[in-house]
C-alpha positions as CSV (number, residue, x, y, z in Angstrom):
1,X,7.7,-78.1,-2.9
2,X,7.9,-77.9,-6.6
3,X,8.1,-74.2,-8.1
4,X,5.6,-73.9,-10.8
5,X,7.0,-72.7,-14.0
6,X,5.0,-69.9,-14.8
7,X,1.9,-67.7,-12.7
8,X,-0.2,-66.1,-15.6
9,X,-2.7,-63.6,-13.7
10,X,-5.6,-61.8,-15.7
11,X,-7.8,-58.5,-14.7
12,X,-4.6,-57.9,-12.5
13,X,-5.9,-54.4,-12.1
14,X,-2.3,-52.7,-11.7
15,X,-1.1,-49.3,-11.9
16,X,2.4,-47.8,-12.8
17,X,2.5,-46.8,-9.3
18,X,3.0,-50.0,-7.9
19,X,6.5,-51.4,-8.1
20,X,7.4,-55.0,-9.5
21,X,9.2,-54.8,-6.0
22,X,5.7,-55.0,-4.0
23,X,4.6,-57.9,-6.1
24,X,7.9,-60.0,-6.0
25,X,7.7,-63.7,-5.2
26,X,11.3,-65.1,-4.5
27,X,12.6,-67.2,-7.6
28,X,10.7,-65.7,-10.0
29,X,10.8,-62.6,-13.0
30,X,7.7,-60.5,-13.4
31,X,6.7,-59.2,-16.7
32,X,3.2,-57.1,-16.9
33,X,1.3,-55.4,-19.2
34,X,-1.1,-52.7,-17.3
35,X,-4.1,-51.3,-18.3
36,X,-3.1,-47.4,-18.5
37,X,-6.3,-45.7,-19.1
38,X,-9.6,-47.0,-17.1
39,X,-9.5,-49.2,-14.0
40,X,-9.0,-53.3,-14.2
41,X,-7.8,-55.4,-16.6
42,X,-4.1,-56.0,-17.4
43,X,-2.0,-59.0,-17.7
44,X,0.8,-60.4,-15.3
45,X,3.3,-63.4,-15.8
46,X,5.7,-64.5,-13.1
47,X,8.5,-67.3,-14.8
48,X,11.1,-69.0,-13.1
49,X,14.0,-66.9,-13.0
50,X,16.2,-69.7,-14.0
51,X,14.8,-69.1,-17.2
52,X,16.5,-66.5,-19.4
53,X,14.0,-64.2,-21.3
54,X,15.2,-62.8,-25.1
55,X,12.0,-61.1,-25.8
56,X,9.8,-59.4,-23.9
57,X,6.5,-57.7,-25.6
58,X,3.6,-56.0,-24.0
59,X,0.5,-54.9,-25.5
60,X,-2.0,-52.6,-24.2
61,X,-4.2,-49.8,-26.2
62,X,-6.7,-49.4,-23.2
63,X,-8.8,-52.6,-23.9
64,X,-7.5,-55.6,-24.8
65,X,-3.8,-56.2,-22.7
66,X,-1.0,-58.6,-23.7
67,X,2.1,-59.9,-23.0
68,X,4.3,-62.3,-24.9
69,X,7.7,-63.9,-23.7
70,X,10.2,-66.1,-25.3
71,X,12.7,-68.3,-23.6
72,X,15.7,-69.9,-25.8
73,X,16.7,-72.3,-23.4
74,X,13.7,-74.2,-23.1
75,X,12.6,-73.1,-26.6
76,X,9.1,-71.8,-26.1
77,X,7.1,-69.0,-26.1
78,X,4.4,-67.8,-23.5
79,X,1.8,-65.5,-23.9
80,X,-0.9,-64.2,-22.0
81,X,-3.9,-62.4,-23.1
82,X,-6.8,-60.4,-21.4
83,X,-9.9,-59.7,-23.3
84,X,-12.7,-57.8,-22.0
85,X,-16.6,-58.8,-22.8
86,X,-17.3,-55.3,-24.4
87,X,-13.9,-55.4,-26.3
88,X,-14.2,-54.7,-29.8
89,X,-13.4,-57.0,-32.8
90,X,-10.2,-54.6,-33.4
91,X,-8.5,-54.4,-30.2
92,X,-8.8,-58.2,-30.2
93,X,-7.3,-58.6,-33.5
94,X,-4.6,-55.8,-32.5
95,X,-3.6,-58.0,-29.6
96,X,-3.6,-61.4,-31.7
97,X,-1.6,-59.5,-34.5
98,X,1.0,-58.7,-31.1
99,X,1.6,-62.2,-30.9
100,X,1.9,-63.2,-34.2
101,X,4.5,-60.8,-35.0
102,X,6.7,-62.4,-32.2
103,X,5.7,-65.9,-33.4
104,X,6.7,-64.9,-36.8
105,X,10.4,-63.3,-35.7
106,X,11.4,-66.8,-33.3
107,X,14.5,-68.1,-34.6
108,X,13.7,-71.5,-35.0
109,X,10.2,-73.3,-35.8
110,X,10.6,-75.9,-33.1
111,X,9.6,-73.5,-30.8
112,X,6.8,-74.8,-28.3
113,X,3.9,-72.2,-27.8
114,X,1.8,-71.7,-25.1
115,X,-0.9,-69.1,-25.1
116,X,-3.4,-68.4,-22.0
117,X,-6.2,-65.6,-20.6
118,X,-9.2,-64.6,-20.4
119,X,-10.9,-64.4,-23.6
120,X,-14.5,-64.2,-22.6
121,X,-15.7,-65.5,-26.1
122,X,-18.2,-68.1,-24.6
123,X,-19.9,-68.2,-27.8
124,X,-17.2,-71.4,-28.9
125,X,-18.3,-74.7,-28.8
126,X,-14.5,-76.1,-28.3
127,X,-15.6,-79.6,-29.2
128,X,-17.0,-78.6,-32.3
129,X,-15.0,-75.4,-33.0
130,X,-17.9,-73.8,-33.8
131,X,-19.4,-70.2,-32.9
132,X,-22.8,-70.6,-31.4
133,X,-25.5,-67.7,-31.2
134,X,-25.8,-65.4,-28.3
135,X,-23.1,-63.3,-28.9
136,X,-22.9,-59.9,-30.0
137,X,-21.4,-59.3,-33.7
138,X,-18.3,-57.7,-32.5
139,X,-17.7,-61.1,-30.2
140,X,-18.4,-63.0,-32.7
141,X,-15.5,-61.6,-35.1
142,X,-13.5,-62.1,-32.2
143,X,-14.4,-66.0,-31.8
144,X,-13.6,-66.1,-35.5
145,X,-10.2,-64.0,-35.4
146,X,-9.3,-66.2,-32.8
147,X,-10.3,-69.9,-34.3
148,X,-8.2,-68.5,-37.6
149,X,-5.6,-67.9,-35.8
150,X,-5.5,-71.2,-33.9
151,X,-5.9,-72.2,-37.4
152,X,-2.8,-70.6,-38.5
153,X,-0.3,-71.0,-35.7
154,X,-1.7,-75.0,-35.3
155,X,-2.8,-74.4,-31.8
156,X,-5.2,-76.7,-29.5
157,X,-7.4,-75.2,-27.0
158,X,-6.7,-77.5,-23.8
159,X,-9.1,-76.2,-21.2
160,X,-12.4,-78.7,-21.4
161,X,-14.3,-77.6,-18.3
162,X,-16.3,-74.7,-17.3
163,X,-13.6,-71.9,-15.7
164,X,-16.6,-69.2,-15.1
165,X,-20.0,-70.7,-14.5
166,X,-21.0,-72.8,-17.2
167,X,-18.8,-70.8,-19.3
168,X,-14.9,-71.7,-20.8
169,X,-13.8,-68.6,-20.8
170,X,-10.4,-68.7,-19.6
171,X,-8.3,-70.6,-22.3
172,X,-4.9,-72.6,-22.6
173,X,-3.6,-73.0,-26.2
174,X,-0.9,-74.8,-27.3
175,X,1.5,-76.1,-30.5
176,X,2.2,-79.4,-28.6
177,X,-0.6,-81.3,-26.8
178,X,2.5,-83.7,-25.9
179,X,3.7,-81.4,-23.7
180,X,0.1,-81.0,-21.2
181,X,-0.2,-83.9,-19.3
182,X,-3.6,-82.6,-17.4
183,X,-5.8,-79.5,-17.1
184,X,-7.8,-78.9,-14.3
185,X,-10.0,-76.0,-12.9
186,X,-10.4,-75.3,-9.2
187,X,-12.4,-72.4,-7.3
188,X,-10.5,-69.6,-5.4
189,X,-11.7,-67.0,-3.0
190,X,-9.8,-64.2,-5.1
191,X,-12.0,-64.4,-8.2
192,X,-15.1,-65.0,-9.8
193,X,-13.1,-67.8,-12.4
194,X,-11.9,-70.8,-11.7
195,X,-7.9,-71.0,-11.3
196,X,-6.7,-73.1,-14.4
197,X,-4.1,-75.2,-13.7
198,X,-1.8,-76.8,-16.2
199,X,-0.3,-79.7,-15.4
200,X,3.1,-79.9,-17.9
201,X,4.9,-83.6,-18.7
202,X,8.3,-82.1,-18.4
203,X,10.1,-79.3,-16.7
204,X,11.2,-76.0,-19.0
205,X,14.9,-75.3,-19.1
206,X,16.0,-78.6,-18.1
207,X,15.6,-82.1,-19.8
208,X,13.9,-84.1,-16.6
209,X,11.1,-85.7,-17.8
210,X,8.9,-85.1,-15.3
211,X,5.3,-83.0,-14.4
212,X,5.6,-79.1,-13.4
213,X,2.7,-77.5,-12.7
214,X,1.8,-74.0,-14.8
């Protein structure tokens, strides 16, 4: 069947004690940024190993984890992100600044840029781009740290249906809507939120122009 070009796993509740050796799926790279100093969270991305890596950045200061990758040969960046509900505004703001800084050192400004996580920031109306009430202040500097910074880097938030109850919490953002040709969200018996699936229109690393799942 067809690889999928990238598994990004939230809350992947890892400790250094476990070995990238005891999580390794044939064909693929792992890159992971644990959460070292209470139990759950932490971020996990598994690429294609046909893909060569130039940069590889993980953020964690016992909150908020992050991870951010670049890939020359297919010209894009991937990040992934893990927000807690009770994070505050600056550990959130830490982890976006994480990114940017790698955004802001890519060689070229083609690069395509895909960003995905949980975010737990149900407070934005995506249609709208609006923050709604019912969330706590520090959440709601957090839904405005992250709209400015859509703002900024020119991103689209691509996930349009619920991912947690009624709730899009788990977000896909993106430079290029060109390059998404669907985005769906299915239940799994290994977490309370939906699995998002991304469904790309072309195939990293190579120039076939057809779908890959991510």
């Amino acid at each position: 069947g067809q690889l999928f070009p990238f598994i990004a796993i939230t809350e992947s509740w890892l400790k250094s004690y476990i070995s990238d050796a005891q999580l390794q799926i044939p064909g693929y790279s792992i890159t992971r940024s644990d959460r070292s100093k209470r139990n759950g969270g932490g971020v996990l991305l598994y690429s294609m190993s046909s893909l060569p890596i130039s940069v590889s950045e993980c953020f964690d200061d016992g909150t908020c984890q992050g991870l951010c990758m670049v890939f020359p040969s297919a010209k894009l960046l991937v990040a992934v992100v893990y927000r807690p509900p009770d994070a505050s505004y600056s550990s959130f703001f830490n982890v976006l600044e994480h990114i940017r800084h790698t955004i802001d050192t890519l060689p070229d400004t083609d690069y395509d840029i895909f960003i995905t996580g949980d975010f737990n920031l149900p407070q934005i109306d995506w249609e709208s781009l609006q923050i709604v009430s019912g969330g706590t202040s520090e959440s709601n500097l957090s839904a405005q740290c992250l709209l400015n910074f859509m703002s900024t880097h020119l991103l689209s938030q691509m996930v349009s249906v619920p991912t947690r109850g009624l709730n899009i919490l788990d977000l896909v953002l993106c430079n290029n809507d060109r390059l998404i040709a669907d985005v769906k969200a299915e239940s799994t018996e290994i977490s309370d939120h939906d699995m998002v699936n991304v469904l790309l229109s072309f195939t990293p690393g190579t120039m076939e122009d057809h779908q890959a799942s991510y």
